[in-house]
KOLNUKE-826955 format. One record per atom (N, C-alpha, C): residue in one letter; x, y, z. Coordinates in Angstrom, 2 decimals. Each point is the difference from the previous one (the first is absolute). Layout:
<atoms>
+----+---------+---------+---------+
! aa !      c1 !      c2 !      c3 !
+----+---------+---------+---------+
!  A !       X !       Y !       Z !
...
+----+---------+---------+---------+
</atoms>
This chain:
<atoms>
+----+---------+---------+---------+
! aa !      c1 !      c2 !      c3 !
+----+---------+---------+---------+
!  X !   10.10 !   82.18 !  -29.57 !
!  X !    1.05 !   -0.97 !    0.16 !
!  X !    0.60 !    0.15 !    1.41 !
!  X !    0.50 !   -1.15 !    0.87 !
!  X !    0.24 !   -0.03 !    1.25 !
!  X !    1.45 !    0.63 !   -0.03 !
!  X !    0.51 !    1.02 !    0.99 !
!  X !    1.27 !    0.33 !   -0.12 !
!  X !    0.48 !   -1.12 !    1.04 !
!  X !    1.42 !   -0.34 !   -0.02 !
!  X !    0.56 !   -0.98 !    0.87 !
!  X !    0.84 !    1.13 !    0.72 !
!  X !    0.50 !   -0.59 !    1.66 !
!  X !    0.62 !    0.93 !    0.77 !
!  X !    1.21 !    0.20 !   -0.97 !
!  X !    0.84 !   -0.47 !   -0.54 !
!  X !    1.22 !    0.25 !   -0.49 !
!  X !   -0.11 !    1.16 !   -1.07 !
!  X !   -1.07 !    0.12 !   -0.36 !
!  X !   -0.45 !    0.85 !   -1.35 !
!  X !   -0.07 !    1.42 !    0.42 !
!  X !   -0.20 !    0.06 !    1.80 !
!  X !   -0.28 !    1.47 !    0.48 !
!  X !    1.55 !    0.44 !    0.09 !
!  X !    0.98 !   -0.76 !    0.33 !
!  X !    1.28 !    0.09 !    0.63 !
!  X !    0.49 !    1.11 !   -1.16 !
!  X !    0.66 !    0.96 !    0.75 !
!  X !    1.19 !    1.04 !   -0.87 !
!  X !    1.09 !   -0.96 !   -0.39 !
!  X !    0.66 !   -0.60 !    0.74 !
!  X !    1.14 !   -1.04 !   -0.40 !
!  X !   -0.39 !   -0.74 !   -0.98 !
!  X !   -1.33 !   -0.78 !   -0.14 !
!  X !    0.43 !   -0.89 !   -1.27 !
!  X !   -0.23 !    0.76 !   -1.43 !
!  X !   -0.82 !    0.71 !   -0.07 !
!  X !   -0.02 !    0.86 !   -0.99 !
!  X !    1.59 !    0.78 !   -0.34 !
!  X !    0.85 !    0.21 !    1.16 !
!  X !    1.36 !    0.45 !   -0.61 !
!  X !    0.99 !   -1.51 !   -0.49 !
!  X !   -0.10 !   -1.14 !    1.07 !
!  X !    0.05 !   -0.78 !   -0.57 !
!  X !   -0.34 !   -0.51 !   -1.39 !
!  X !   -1.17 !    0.05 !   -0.33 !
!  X !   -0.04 !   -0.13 !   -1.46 !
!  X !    0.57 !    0.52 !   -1.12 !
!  X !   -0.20 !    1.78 !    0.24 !
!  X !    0.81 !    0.67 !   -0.97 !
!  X !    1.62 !   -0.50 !    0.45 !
!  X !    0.41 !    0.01 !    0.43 !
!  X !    1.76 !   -0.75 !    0.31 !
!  X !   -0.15 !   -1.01 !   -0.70 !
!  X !   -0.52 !   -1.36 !   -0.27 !
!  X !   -0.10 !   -1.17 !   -0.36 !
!  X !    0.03 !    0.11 !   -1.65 !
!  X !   -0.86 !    1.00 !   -0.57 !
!  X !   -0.34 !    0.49 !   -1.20 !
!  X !    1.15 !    0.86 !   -0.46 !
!  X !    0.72 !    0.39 !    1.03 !
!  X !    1.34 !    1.11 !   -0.78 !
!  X !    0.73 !   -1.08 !   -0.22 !
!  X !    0.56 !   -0.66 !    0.95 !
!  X !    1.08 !   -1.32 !    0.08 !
!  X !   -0.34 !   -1.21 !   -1.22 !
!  X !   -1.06 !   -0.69 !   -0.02 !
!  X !   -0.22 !   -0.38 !   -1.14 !
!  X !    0.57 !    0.58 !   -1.68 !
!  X !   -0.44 !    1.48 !    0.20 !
!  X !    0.35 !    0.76 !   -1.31 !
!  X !    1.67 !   -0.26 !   -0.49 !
!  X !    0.20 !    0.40 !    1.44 !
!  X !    1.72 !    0.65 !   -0.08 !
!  X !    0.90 !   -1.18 !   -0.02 !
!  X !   -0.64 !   -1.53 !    0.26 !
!  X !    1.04 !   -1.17 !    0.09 !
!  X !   -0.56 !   -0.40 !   -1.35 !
!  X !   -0.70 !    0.27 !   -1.03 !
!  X !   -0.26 !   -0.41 !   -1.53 !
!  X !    0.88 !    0.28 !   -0.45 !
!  X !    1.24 !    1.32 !    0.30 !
!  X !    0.99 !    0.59 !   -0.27 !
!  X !    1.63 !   -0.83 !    0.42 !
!  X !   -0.45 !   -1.12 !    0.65 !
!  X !    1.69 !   -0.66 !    0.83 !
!  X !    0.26 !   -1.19 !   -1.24 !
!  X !    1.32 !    0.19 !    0.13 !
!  X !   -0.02 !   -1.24 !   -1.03 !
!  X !   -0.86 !   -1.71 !   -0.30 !
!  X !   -0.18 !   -0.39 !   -0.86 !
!  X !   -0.76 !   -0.95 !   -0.16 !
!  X !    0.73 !   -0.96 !    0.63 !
!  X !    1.20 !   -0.61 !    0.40 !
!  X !    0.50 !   -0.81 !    0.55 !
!  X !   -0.20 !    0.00 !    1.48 !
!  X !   -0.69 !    1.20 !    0.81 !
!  X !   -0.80 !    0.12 !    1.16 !
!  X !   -1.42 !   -0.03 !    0.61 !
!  X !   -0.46 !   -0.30 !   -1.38 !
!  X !   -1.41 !   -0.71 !    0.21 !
!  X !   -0.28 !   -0.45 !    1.36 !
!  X !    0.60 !   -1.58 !   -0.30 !
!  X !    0.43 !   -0.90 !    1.00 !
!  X !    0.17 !    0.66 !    1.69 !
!  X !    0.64 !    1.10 !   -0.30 !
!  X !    1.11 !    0.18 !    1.56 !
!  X !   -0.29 !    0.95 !    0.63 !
!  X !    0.58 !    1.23 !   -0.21 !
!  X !   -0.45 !    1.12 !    0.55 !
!  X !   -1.29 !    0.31 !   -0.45 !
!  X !   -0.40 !    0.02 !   -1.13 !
!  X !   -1.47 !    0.92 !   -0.66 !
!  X !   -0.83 !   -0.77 !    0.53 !
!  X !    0.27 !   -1.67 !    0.62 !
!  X !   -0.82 !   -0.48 !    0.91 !
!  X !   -0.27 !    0.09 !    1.03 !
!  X !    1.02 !    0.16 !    0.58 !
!  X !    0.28 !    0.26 !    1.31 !
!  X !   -0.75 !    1.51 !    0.66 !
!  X !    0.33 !    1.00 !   -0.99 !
!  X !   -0.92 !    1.23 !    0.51 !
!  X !   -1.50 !   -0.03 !   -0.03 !
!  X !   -0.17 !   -0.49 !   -1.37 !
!  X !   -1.73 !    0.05 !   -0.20 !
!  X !   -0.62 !   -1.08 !    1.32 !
!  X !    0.67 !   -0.88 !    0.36 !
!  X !   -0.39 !   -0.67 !    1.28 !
!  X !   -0.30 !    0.65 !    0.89 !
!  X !    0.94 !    0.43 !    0.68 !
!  X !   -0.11 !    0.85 !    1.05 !
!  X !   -0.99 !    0.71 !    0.10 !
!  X !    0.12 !    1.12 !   -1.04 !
!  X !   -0.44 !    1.23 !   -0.40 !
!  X !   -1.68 !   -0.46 !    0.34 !
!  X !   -0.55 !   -1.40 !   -0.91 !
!  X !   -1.40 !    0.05 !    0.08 !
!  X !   -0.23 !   -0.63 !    1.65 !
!  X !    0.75 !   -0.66 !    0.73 !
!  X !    0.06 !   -0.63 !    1.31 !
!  X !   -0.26 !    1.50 !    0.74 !
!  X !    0.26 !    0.82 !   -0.09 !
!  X !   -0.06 !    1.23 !    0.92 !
!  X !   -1.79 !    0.42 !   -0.53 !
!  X !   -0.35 !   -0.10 !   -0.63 !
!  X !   -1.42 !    0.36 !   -0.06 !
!  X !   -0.94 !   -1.37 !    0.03 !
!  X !    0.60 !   -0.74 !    0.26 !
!  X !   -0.78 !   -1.68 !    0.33 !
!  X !    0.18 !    0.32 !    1.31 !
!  X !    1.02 !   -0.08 !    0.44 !
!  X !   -0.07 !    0.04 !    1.59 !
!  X !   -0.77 !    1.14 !    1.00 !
!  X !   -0.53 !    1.18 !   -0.82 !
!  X !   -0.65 !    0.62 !    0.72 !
!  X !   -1.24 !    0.12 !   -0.40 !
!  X !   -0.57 !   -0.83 !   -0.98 !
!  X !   -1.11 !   -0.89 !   -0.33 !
!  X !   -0.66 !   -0.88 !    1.29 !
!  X !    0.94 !   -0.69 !   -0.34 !
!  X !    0.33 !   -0.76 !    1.09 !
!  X !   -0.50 !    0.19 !    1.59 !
!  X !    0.93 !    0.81 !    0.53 !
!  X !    0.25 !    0.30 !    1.03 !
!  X !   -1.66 !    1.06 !    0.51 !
!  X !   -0.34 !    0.67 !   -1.45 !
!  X !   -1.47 !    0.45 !    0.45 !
!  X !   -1.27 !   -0.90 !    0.17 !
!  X !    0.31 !   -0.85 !    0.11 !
!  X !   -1.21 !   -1.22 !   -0.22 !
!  X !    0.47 !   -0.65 !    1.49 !
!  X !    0.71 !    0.22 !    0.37 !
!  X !    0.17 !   -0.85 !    1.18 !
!  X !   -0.85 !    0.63 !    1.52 !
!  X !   -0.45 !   -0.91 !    1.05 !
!  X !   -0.65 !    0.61 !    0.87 !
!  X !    1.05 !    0.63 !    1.25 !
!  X !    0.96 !   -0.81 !    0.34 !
!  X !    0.43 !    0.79 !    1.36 !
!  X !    1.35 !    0.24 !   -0.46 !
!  X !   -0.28 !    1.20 !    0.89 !
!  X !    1.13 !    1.35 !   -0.36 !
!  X !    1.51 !   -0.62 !   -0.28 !
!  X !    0.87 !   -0.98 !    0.99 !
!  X !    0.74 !   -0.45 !   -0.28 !
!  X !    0.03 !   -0.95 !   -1.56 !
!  X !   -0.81 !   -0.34 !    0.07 !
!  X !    0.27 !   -0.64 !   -1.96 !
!  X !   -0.08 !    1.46 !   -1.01 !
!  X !   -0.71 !    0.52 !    0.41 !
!  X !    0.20 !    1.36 !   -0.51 !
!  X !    1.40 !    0.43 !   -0.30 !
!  X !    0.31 !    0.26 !    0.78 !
!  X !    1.61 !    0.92 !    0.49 !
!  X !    0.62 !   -1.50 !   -0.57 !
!  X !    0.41 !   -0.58 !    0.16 !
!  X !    0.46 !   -0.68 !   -0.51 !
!  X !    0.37 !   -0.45 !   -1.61 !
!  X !   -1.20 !    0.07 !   -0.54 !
!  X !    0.10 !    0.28 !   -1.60 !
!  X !    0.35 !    1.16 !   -0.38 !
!  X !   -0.39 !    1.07 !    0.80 !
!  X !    0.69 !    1.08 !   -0.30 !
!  X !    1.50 !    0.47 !    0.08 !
!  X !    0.39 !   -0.99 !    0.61 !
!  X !    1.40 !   -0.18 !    0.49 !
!  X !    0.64 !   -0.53 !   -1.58 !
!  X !   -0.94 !   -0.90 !   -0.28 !
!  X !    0.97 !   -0.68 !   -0.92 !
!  X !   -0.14 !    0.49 !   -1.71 !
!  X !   -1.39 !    0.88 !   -0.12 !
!  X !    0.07 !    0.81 !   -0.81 !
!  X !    0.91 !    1.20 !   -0.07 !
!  X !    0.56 !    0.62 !    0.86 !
!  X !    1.39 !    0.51 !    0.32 !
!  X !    1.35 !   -0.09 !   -0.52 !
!  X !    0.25 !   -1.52 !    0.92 !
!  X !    1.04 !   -0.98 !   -0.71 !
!  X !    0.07 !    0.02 !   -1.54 !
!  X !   -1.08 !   -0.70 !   -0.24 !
!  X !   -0.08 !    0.22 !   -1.62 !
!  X !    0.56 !    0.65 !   -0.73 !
!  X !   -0.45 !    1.98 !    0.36 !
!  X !    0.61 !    1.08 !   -0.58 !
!  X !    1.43 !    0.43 !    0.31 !
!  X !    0.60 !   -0.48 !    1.05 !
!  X !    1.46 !   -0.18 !    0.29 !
!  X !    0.44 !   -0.75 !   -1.32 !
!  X !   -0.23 !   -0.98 !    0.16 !
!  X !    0.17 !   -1.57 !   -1.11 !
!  X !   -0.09 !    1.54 !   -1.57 !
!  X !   -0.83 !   -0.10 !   -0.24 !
!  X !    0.03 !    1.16 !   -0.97 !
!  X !    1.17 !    1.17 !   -0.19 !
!  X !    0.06 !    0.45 !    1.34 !
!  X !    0.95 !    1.02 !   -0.22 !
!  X !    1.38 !   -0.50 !   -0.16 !
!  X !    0.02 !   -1.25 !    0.69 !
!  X !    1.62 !    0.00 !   -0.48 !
!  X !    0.25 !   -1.02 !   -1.63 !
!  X !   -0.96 !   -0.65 !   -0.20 !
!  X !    0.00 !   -0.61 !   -1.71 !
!  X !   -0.03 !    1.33 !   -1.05 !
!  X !   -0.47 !    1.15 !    0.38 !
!  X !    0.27 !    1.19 !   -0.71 !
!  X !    1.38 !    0.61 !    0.47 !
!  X !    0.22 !    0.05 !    1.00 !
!  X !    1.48 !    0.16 !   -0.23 !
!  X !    1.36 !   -0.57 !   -0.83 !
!  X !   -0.62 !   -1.41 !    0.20 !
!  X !    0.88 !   -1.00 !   -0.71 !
!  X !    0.09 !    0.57 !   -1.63 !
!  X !   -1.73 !   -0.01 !   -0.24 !
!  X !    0.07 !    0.50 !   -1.63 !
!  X !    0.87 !    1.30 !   -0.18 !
!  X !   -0.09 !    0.70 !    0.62 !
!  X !    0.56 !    1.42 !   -0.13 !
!  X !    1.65 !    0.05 !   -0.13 !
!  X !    0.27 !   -1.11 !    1.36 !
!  X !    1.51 !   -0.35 !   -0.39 !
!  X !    0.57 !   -0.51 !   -1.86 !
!  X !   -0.90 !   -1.26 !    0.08 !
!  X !    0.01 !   -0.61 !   -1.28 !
!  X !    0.07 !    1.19 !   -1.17 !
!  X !   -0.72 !    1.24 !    0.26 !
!  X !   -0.37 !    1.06 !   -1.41 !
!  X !   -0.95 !   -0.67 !   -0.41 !
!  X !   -1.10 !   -0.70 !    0.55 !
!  X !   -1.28 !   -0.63 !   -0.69 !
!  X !   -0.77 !    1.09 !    0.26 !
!  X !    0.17 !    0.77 !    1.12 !
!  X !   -1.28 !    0.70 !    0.08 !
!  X !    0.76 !    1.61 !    0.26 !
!  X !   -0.85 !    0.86 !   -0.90 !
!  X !    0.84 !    1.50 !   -0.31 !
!  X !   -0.35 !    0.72 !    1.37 !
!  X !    1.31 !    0.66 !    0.37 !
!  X !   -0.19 !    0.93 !    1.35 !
!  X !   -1.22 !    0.70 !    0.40 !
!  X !   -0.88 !    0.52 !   -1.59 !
!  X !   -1.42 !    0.21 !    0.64 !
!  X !   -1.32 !   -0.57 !   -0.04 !
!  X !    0.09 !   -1.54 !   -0.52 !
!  X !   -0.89 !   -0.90 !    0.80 !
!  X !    0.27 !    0.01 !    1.02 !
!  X !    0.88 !   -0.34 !    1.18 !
!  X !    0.54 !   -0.05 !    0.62 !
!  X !    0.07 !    0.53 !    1.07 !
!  X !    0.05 !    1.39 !   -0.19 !
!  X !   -0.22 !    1.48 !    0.84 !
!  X !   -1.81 !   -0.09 !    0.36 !
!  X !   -0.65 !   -0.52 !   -1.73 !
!  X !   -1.38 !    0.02 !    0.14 !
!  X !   -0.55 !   -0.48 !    1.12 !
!  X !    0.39 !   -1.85 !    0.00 !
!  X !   -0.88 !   -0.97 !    0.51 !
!  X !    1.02 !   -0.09 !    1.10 !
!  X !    0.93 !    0.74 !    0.71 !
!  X !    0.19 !   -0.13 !    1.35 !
!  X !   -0.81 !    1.26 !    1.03 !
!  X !   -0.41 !    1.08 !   -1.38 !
!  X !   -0.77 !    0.67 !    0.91 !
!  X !   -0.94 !   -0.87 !   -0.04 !
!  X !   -0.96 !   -0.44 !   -0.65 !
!  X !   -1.04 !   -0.97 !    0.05 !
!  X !    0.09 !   -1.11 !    1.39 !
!  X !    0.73 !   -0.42 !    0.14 !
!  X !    0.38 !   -1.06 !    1.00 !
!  X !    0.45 !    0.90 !    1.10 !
!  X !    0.74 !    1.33 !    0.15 !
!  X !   -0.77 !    0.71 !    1.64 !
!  X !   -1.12 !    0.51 !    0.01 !
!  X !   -0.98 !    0.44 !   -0.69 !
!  X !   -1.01 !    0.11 !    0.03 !
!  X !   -0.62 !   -1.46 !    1.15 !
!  X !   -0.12 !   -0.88 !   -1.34 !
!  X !   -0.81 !   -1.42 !    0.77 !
!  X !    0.34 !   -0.63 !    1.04 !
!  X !    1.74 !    0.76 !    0.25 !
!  X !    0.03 !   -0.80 !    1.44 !
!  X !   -0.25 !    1.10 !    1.08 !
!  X !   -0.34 !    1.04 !   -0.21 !
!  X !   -0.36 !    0.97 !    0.97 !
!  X !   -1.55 !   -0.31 !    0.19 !
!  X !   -1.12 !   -0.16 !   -0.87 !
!  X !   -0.79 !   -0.73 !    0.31 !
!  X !   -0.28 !   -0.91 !    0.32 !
!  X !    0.07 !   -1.31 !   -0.22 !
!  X !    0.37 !   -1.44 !    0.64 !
!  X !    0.87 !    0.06 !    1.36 !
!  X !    0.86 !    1.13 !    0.27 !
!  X !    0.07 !    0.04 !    1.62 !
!  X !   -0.44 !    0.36 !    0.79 !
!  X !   -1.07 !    0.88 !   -0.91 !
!  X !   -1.49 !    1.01 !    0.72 !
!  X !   -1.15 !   -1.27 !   -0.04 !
!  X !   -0.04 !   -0.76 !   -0.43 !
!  X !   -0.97 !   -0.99 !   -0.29 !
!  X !    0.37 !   -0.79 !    1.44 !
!  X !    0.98 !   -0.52 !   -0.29 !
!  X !    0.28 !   -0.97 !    1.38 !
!  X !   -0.09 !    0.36 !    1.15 !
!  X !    0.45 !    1.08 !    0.19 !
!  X !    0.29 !    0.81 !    1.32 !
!  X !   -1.51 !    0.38 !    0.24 !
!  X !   -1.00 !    0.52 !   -0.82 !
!  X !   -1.64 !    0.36 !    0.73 !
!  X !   -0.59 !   -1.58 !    0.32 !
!  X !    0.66 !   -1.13 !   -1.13 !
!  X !   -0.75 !   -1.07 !    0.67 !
!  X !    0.36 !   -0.49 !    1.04 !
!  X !    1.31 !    0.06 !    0.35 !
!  X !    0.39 !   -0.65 !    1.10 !
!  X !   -0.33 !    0.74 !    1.25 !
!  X !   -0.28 !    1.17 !   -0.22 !
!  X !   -0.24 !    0.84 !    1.30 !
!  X !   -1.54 !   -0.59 !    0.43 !
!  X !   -0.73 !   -0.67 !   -0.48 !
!  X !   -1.45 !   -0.24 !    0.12 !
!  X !    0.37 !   -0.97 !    1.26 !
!  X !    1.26 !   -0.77 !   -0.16 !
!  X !    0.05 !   -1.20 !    0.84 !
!  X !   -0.31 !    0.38 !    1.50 !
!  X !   -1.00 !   -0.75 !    0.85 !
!  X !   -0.49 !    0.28 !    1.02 !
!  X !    1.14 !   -0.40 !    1.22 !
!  X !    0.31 !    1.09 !    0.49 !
!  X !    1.32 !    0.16 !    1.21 !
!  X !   -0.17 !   -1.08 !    1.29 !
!  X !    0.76 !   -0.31 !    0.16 !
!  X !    0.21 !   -1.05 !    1.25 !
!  X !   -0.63 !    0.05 !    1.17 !
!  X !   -1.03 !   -0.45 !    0.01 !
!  X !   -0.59 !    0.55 !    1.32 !
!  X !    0.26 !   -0.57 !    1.41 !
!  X !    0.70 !   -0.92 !   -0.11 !
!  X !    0.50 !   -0.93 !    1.72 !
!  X !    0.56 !    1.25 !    0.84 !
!  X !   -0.35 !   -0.18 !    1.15 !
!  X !    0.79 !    0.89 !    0.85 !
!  X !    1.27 !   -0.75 !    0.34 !
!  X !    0.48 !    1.11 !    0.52 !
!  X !    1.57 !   -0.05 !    0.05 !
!  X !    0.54 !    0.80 !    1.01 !
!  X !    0.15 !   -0.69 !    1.31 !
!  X !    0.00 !    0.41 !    1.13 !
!  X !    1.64 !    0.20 !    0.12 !
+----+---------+---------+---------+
</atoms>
């Protein structure tokens, strides 16, 4: 079976397991948040491993870095809709504790991701007298 570039990536594989905790843990928010927040995270949450799907399929480095940028964003977007829950008491201090270590983890990678691709970008070569 063909592996796809995104399939080699350390990030989406942590991405995934994140996507799969968050799913679990918003089955737990009240049913009247279906709709709102429990939507709102699982969005995100799967947008951060789409986007570096994404972003591995693309050819030049800047679309690269770029999705990777916004697979990032994403997990921001994440971290603070888990805060919100936490305020609310939807989500217990150690989900919480869990999946924010989870989310520095992935953003310590995903800034290791961007930063080796963007370094590929070929330096300015005009002189400059």
């Amino acid at each position: 079976m063909f592996v796809y570039p995104f399939e080699k990536l350390q990030a989406w594989h942590v991405a995934q397991s994140l996507v799969v905790k968050l799913y679990t843990v918003t089955s737990k928010f009240p049913s009247e948040e279906r709709y709102g927040l429990v939507q709102q995270i699982r969005r995100a949450a799967v947008s951060i491993s789409s986007n570096l799907s994404e972003g591995s399929g693309r050819f030049s480095v800047k679309d690269q870095g770029h999705f990777y940028s916004m697979s990032y964003s994403s997990l921001l977007e994440v971290l603070n809709q888990l805060f919100i829950a936490k305020q609310l008491s939807w989500l217990s201090p150690e989900d919480y504790t869990e999946l924010r270590g989870q989310i520095e983890q992935l953003s310590a990678i995903i800034t290791a991701l961007r930063r080796a691709v963007m370094n590929k970008q070929p330096k300015d070569k005009t002189n400059k007298l």
